[in-house]
C-alpha positions in Angstrom: 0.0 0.0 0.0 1.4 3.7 -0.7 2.3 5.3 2.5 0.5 8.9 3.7 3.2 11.0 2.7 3.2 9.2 -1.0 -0.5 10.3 -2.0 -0.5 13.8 -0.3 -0.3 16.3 -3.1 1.8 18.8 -0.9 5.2 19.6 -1.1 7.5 18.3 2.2 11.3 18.4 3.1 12.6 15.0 3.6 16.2 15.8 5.4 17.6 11.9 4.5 17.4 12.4 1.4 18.0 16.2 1.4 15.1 16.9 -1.0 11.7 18.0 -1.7 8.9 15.2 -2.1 5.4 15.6 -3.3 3.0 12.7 -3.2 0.7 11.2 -5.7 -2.8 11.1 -4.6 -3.8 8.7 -7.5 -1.9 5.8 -6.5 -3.1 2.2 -6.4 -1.9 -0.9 -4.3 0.2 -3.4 -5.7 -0.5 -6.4 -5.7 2.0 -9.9 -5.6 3.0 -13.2 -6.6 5.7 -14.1 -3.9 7.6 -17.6 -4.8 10.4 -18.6 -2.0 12.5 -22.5 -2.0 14.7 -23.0 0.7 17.5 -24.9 2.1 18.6 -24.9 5.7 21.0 -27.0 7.8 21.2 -26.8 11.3 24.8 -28.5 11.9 24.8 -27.6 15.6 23.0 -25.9 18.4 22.0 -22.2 17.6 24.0 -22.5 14.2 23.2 -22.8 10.8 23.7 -22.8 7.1 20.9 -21.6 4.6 20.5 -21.0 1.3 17.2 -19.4 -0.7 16.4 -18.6 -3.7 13.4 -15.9 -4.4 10.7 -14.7 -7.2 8.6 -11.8 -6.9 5.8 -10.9 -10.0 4.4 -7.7 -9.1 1.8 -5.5 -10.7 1.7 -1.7 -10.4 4.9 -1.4 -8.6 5.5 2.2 -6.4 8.4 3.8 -8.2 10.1 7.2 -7.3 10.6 9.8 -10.1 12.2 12.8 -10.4 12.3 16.1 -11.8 13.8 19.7 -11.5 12.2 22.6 -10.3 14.1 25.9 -10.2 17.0 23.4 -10.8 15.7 21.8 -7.3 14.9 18.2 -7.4 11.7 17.3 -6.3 10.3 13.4 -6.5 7.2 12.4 -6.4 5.2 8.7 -7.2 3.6 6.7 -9.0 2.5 3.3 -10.2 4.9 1.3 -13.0 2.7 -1.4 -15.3 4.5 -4.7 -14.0 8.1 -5.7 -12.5 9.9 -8.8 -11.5 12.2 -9.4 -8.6 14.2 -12.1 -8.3 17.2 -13.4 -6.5 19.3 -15.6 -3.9 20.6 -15.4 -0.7 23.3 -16.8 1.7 23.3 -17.1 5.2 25.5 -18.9 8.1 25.6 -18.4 11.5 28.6 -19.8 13.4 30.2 -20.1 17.1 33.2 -20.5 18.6 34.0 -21.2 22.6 36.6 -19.0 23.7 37.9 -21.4 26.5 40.1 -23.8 23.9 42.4 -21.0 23.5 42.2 -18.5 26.2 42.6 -19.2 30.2 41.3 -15.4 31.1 38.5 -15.1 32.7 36.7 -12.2 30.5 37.5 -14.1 27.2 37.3 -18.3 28.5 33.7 -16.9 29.7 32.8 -15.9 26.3 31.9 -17.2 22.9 32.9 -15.9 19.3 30.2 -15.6 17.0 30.2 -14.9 12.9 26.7 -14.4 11.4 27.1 -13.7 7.8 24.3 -13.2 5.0 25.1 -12.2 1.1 22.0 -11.4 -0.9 22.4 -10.9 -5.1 19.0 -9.3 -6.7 17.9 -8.5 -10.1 14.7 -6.7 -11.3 13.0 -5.8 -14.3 10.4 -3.3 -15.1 8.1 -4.3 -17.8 6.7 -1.6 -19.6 4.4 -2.0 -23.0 3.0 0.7 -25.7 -0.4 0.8 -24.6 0.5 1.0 -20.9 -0.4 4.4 -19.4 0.5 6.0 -16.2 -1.8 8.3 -13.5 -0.1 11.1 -12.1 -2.1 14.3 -9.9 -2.4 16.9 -11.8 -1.5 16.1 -15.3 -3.7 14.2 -18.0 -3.3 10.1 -18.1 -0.1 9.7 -20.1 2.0 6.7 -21.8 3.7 4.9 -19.1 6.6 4.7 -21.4 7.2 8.8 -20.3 8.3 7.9 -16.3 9.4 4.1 -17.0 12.3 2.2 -19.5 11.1 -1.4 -20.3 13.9 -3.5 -18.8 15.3 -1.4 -16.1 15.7 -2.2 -12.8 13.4 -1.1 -9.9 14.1 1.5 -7.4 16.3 1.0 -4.1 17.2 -2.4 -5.7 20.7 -3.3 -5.1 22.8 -6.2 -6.4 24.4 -7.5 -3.8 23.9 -6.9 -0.1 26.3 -8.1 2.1 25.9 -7.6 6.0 28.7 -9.4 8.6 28.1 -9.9 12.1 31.1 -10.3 14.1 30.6 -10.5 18.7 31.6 -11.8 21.6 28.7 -12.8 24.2 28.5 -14.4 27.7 27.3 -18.0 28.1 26.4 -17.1 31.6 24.2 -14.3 31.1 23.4 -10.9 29.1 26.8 -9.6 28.1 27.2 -9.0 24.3 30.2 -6.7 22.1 29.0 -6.6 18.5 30.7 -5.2 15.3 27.8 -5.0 12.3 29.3 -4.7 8.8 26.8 -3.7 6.4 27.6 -3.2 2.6 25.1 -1.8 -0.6 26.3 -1.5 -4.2 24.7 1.5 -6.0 21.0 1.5 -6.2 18.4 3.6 -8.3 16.5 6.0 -5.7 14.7 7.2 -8.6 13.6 7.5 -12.3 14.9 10.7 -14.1 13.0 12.9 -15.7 11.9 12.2 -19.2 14.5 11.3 -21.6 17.0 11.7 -18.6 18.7 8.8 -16.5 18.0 7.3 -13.5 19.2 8.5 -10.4 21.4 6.6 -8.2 22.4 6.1 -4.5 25.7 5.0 -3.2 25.4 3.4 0.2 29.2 1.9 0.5 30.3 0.2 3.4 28.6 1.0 7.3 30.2 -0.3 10.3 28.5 -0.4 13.8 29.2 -1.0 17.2 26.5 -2.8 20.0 27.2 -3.2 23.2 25.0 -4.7 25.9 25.3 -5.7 29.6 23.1 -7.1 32.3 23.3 -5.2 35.5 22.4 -5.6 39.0 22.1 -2.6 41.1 20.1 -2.1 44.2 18.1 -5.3 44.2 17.0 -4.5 40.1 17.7 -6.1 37.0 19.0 -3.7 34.4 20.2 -3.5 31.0 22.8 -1.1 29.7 22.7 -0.2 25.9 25.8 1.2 24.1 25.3 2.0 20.4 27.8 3.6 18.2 26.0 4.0 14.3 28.2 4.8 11.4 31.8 4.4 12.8 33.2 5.6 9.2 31.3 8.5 9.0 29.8 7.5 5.5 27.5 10.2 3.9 24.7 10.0 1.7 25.6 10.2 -1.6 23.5 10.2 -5.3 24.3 11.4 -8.5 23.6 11.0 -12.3 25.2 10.2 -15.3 25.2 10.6 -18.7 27.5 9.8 -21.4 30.2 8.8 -18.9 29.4 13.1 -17.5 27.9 13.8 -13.9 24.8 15.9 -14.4 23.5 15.8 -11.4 25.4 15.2 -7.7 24.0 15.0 -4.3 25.7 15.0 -1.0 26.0 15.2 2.5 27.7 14.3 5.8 25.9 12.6 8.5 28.5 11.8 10.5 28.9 9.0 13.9 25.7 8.8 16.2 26.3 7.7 19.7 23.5 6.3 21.9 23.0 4.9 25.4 20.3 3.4 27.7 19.2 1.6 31.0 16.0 -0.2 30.7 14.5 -2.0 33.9 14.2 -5.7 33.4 10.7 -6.8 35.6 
């Protein structure tokens, strides 16, 4: 279903992706075929091996567009004919008991653990002659003026990699995490007639999770460290055309630093 913000014909600021967005108040649901087969081995306790493939046949599809207003972006929405999604995906989760090779008592305590998951994804937007498109505001037009029959479908990347690497008590709540997460380029949205498709550069994240159990003054607590985008990655977009940048979009956002006590009753 198209969120709120989609189908209100009103112009807002969305600071993530530094840009104005205006929805689409004639907007349909989409509707899906969703086809999944998979594989998974459970070799020991808590740890596994997967593998999966994935098919998705959707019709009327939400896509982003884009156009330029006062040489401003501003993107808006609305419904592609037909798309297919479809894909694979790798996953194992692994431990290792830190008492074969250490004698301390923080690490001997303590288990290793690797969780790793690689996804690759392909899609296709399928986009005939007679297929027309409904946008607010303008008359019913030839779908063929927003989409390109055979490209790919928005925020779509081809490989997703995330890697989960920790250290955790056997005894009780005490968890250090490092989260690697990795996008390639993605389109955020459809150009503007004639023009190319936007596209979105996530790179590489790393995080940083801590968590601990706590006992203070006859109450069960739980302390929270999070430390989001280590690197300092920023968001980053662009477009190209004939091997020439014609369009570039970016911005820092820089390391966020959380922490939190809950009460465990």
């Amino acid at each position: 279903r198209p969120q709120f913000r989609e189908l209100m014909f009103q112009v807002y600021f969305d600071p993530e992706a530094n840009r104005q967005y205006r929805g689409n108040p004639l907007l349909t649901d989409s509707e899906f075929l969703n086809a999944e087969v998979r594989y998974e081995w459970y070799f020991a306790p808590e740890q596994r091996l997967s593998v999966a493939g994935f098919y998705k046949d959707i019709d009327k599809p939400i896509e982003a567009f884009t156009g330029f207003n006062d040489n401003r972006p501003e993107t808006s929405f609305a419904n592609a004919p037909r798309a297919v999604l479809y894909g694979a995906e790798l996953e194992v989760q692994k431990y290792f008991p830190l008492a074969e090779w250490f004698d301390g008592p923080f690490l001997s305590s303590r288990r290793a653990v690797v969780i790793g998951n690689y996804t690759h994804t392909d899609s296709e937007i399928s986009v005939d002659a007679d297929d027309t498109v409904s946008v607010f505001g303008t008359a019913v037009q030839p779908a063929s003026n927003f989409f390109v029959d055979g490209s790919q479908l928005t925020g779509q990347s081809d490989h997703l990699v995330n890697l989960q690497f920790g250290l955790e008590s056997e005894s009780g709540l005490s968890q250090q995490t490092i989260l690697l997460s990795y996008s390639s380029d993605r389109v955020t949205s459809r150009g503007p007639a004639g023009l190319p498709d936007i596209y979105e550069s996530p790179g590489l994240r790393v995080d940083f999770v801590a968590r601990q159990a706590l006992h203070l003054f006859n109450t069960d607590l739980e302390a929270k460290l999070e430390v989001r985008n280590i690197l300092g990655e920023g968001y980053e977009e662009f477009q190209e055309r004939a091997g020439h940048t014609v369009y570039y979009n970016r911005y820092d956002v820089g390391t966020a630093v959380s922490a939190s006590i809950t009460v465990n009753f």
